[in-house]
C-alpha positions in Angstrom: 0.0 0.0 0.0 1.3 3.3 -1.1 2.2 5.4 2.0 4.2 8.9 2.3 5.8 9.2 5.8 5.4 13.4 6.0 8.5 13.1 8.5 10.9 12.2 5.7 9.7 15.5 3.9 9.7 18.2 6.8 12.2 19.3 8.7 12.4 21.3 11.9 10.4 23.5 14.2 7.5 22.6 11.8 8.1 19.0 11.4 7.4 18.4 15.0 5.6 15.5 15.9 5.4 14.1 12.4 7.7 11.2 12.9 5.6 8.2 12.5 2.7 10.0 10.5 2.1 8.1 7.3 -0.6 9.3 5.0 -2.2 7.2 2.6 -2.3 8.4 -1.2 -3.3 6.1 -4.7 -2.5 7.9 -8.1 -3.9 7.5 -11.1 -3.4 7.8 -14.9 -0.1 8.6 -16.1 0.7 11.8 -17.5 3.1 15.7 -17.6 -0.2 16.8 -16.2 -0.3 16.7 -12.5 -3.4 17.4 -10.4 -3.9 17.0 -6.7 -7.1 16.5 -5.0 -7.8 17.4 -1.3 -10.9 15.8 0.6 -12.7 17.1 3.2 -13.8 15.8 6.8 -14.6 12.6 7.3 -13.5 11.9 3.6 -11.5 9.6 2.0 -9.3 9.2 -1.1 -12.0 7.4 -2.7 -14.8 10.0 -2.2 -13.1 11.6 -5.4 -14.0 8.5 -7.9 -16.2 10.5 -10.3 -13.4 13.1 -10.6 -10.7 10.9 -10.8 -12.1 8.5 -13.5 -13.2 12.0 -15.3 -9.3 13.4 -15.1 -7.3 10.2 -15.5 -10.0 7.8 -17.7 -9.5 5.3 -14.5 -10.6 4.6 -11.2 -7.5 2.0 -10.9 -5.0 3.2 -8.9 -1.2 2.8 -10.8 0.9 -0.3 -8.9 2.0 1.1 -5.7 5.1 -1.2 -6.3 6.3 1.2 -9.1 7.9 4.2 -7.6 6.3 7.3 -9.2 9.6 8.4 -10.9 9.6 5.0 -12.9 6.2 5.1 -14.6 6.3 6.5 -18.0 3.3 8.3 -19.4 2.6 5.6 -22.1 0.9 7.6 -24.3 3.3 9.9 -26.2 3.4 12.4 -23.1 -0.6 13.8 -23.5 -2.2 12.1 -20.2 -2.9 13.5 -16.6 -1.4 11.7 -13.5 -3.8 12.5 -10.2 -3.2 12.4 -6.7 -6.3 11.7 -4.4 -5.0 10.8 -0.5 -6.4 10.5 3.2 -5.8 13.5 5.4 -3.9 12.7 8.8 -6.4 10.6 11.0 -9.0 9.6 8.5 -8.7 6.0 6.3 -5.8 4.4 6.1 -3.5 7.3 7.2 -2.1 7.1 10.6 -0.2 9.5 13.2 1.1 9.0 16.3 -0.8 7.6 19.3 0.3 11.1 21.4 -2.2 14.0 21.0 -1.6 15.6 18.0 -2.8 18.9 16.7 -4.9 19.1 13.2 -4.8 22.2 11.8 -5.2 23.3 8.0 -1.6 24.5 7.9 -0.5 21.3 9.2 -2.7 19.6 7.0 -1.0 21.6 3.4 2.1 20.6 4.8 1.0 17.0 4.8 0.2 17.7 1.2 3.2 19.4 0.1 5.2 16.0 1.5 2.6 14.1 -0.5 4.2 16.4 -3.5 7.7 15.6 -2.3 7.4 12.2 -2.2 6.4 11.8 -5.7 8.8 13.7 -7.4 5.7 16.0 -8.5 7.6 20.3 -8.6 4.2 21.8 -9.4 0.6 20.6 -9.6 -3.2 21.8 -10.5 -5.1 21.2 -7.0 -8.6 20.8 -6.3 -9.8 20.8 -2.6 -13.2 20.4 -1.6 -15.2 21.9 2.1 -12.0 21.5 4.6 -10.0 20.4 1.8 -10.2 23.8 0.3 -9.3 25.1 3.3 -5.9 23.0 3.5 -5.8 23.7 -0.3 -6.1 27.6 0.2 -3.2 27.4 3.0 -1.2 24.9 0.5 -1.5 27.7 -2.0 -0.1 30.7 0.9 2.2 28.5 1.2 3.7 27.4 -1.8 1.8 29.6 -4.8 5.2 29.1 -7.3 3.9 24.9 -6.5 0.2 25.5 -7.5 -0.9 25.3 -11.4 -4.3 26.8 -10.4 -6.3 26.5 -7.9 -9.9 25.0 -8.2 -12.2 25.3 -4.6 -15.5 23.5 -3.9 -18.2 24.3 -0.9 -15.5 26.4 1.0 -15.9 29.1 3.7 -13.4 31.2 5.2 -14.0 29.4 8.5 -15.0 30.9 11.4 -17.8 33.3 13.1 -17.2 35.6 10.2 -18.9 33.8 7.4 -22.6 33.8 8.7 -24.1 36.7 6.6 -25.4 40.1 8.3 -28.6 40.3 9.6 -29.1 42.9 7.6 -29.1 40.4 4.5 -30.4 37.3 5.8 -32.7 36.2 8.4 -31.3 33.2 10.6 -33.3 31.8 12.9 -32.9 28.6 15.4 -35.5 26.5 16.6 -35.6 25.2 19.6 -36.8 21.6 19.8 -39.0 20.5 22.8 -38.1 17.6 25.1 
């Protein structure tokens, strides 16, 4: 099973804590074109099937026996490779059984080793709700890394993003016991 220890890939103050976290990616297609998709919570790699079989023909993930750097494109150089992977916690990816913190920083950082640890300099990436999130910070972090940026069902997080009263009506109901 393909894993990326994050460890390997970070290095100091930041890397804190990240020995022994190993998140789980697949990648699909083959391809110069390199596109990275970032779930949201409580989703896995595989909540991005439509998308992936839309962007790489396939839903069958390349032989995670084959180190990225050895697969050639197959086609004359015209396909797209994708990366679709677990955040830290969620599936198959692990981290150590100390309290660890989750944030969305933490979380692009995850994604840039992800990038690191197949051999990929730049790529198109696509978050979705938290994903976007962890996408948007990935992008602050990195921008001369991102292709282009696409975001689905995001919010800037946070007290903030309720509209005005003035605009919108919200009301709660309280439910009876």
């Amino acid at each position: 099973m393909p894993f990326c220890e994050v460890g390997k890939y970070q290095n100091g103050v930041d890397a804190t804590g990240n020995n022994g976290t190993k998140i789980f990616y697949r990648t699909y297609g083959q391809g110069p074109v390199k596109v990275l998709l970032i779930i949201g919570l409580a989703g896995t790699h595989s909540s991005w099937d439509p998308q992936i079989k839309a962007l790489a023909g396939t839903i069958t993930p390349n032989d995670s026996e084959s180190p990225a750097g050895d697969r050639s494109s197959g086609d004359g150089g015209g396909g797209m490779e994708v990366c679709a992977f677990d955040n830290r916690g969620m599936g198959l990816s692990s981290v150590p059984t100390k309290k660890s913190e989750y944030t969305t920083s933490i979380m692009a950082k995850d994604a840039i080793a992800i990038m690191d640890h197949l051999g990929w300099e730049k790529a198109h990436v696509f978050g979705h709700s938290m994903g976007a999130m962890i996408s948007c910070k990935l992008a602050a972090m990195v921008p001369e890394r991102v292709l282009s940026l696409a975001l689905l069902n995001v919010t800037g997080g946070g007290y903030e993003c309720i509209p005005r009263e003035r605009y919108t009506k919200i009301s709660v109901l309280k439910v009876k016991k």
